[in-house]
Backbone bond lengths (Angstrom), bond angles and torsions (degrees), N, CA, C in turn:
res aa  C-N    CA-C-N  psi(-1)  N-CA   C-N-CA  omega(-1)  CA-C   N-CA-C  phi
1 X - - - 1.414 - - 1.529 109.29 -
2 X 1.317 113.90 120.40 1.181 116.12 178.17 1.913 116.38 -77.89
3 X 1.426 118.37 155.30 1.246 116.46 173.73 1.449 117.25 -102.92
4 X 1.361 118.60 136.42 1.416 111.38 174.61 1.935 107.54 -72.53
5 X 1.566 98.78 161.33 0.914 117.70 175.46 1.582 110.59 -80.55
6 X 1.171 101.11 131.66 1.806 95.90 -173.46 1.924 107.53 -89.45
7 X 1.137 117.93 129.56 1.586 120.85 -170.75 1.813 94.20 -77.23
8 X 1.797 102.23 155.36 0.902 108.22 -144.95 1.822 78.53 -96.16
9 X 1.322 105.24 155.73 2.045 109.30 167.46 1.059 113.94 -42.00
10 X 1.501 142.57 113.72 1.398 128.80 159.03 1.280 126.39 -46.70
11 X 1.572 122.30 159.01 1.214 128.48 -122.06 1.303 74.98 -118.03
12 X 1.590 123.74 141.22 1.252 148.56 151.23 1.795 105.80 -35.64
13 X 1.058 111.04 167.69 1.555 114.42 154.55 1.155 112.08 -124.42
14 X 1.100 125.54 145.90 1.357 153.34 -151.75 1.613 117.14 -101.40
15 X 0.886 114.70 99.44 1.714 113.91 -167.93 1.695 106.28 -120.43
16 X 0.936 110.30 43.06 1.810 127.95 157.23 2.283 84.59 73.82
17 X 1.860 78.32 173.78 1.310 76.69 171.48 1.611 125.25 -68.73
18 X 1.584 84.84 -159.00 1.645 99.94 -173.09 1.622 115.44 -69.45
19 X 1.338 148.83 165.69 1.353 125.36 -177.47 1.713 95.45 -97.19
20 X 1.457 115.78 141.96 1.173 128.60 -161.94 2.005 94.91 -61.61
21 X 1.478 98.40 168.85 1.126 107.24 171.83 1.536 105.69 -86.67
22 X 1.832 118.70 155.97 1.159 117.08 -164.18 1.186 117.30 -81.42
23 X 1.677 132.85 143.39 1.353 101.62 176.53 1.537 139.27 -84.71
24 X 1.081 113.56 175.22 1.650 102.93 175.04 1.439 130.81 -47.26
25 X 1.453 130.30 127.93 1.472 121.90 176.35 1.510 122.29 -38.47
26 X 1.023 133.78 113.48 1.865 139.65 163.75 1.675 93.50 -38.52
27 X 1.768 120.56 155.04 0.884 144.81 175.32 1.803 104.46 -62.01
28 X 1.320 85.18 -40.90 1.605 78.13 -170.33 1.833 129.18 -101.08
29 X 1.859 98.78 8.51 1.233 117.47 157.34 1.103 92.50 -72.67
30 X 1.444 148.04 -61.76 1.123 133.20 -166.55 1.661 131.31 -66.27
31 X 1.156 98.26 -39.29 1.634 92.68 154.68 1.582 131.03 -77.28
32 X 1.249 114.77 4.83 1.705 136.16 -176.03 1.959 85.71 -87.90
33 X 1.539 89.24 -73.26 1.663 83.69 -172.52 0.955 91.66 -52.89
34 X 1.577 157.16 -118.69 1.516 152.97 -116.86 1.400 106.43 -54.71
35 X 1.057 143.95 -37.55 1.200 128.71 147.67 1.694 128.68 -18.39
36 X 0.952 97.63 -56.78 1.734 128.07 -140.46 1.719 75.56 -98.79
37 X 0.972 136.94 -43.44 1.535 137.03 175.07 1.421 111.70 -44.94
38 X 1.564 111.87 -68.60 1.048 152.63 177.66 1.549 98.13 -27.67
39 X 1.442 122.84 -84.47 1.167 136.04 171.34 1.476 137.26 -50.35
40 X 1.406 76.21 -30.28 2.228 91.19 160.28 1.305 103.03 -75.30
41 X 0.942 139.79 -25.30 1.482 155.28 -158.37 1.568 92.63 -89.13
42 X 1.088 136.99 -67.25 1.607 139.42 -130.74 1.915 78.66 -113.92
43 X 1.240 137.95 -20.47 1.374 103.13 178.70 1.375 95.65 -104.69
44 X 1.692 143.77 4.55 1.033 135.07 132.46 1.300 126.38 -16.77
45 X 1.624 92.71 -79.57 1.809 110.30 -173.33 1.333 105.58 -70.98
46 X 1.419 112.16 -59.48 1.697 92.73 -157.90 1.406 99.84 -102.37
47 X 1.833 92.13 142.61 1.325 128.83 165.80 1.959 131.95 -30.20
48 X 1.470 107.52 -37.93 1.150 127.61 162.22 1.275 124.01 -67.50
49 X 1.398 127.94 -29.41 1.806 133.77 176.67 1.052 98.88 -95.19
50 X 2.004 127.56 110.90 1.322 131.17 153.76 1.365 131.64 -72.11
51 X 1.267 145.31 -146.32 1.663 130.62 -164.05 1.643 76.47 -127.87
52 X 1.268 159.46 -25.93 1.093 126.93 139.77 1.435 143.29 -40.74
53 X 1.230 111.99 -33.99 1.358 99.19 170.54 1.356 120.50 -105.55
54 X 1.546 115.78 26.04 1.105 125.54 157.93 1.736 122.74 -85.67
55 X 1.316 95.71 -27.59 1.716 112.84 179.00 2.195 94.01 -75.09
56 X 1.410 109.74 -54.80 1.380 110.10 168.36 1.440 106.22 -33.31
57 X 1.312 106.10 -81.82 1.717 102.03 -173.14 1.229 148.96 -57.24
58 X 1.515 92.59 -26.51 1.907 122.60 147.51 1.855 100.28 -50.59
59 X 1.368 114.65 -68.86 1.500 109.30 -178.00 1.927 114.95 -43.92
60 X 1.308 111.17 -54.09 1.089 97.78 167.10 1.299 145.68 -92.41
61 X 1.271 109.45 31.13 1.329 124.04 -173.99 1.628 91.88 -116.26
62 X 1.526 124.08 -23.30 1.542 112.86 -171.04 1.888 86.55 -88.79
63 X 1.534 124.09 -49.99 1.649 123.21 177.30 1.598 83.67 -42.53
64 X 1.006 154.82 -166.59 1.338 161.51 62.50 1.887 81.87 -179.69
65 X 1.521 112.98 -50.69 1.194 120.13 -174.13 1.734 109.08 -43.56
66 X 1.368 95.04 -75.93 1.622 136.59 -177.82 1.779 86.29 -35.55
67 X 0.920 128.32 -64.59 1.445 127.05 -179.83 1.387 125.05 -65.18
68 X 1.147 106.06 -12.90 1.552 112.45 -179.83 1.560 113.27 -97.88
69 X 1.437 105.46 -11.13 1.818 124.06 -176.33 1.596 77.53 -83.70
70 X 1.584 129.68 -56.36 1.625 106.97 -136.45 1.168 84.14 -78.96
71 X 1.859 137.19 -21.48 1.696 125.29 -144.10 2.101 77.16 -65.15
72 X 1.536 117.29 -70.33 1.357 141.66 -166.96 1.658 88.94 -32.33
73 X 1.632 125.31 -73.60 0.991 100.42 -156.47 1.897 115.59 -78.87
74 X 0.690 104.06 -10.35 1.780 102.34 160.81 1.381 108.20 -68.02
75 X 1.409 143.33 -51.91 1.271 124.84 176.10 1.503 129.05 -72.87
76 X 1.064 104.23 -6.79 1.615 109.80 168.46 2.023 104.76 -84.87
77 X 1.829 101.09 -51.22 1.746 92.74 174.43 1.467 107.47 -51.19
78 X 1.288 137.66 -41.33 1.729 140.11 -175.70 1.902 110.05 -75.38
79 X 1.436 100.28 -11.94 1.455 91.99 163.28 1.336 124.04 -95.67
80 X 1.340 117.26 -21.62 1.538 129.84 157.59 1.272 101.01 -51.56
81 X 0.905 165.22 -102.03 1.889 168.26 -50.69 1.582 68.18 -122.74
């Protein structure tokens, strides 16, 4: 009597790895958000700060950010060389 060959488990599919863990907040995300707190805060309460110049100060509080990522990442590319 012959034995059958037993088929092997089908094979999972493969959907890449795991998604990395996130990294740590930058110094200056963190002073972006507290900033940006700050000012949500004060055109809340006071009467004198409208929701326009909260979108203003939001705008320059994200420019100020955005520039402070490229100053960091240019001095790290100039510490490589």
């Amino acid at each position: 009597m012959a034995t059958q060959p037993t088929q092997p488990p089908p094979q999972q599919p493969y959907y890449g790895a795991a998604m990395p863990p996130l990294p740590a907040p930058t110094g200056e995300l963190v002073v972006f958000l507290l900033a940006w707190l700050v000012v949500f805060l004060v055109t809340i309460i006071a009467d004198s700060v409208d929701w326009p110049a909260f979108v203003t100060a939001t705008t320059l509080l994200a420019a100020a950010f955005v520039l402070s990522r490229g100053i960091a990442k240019a001095g790290k590319v100039l510490e490589n060389r």
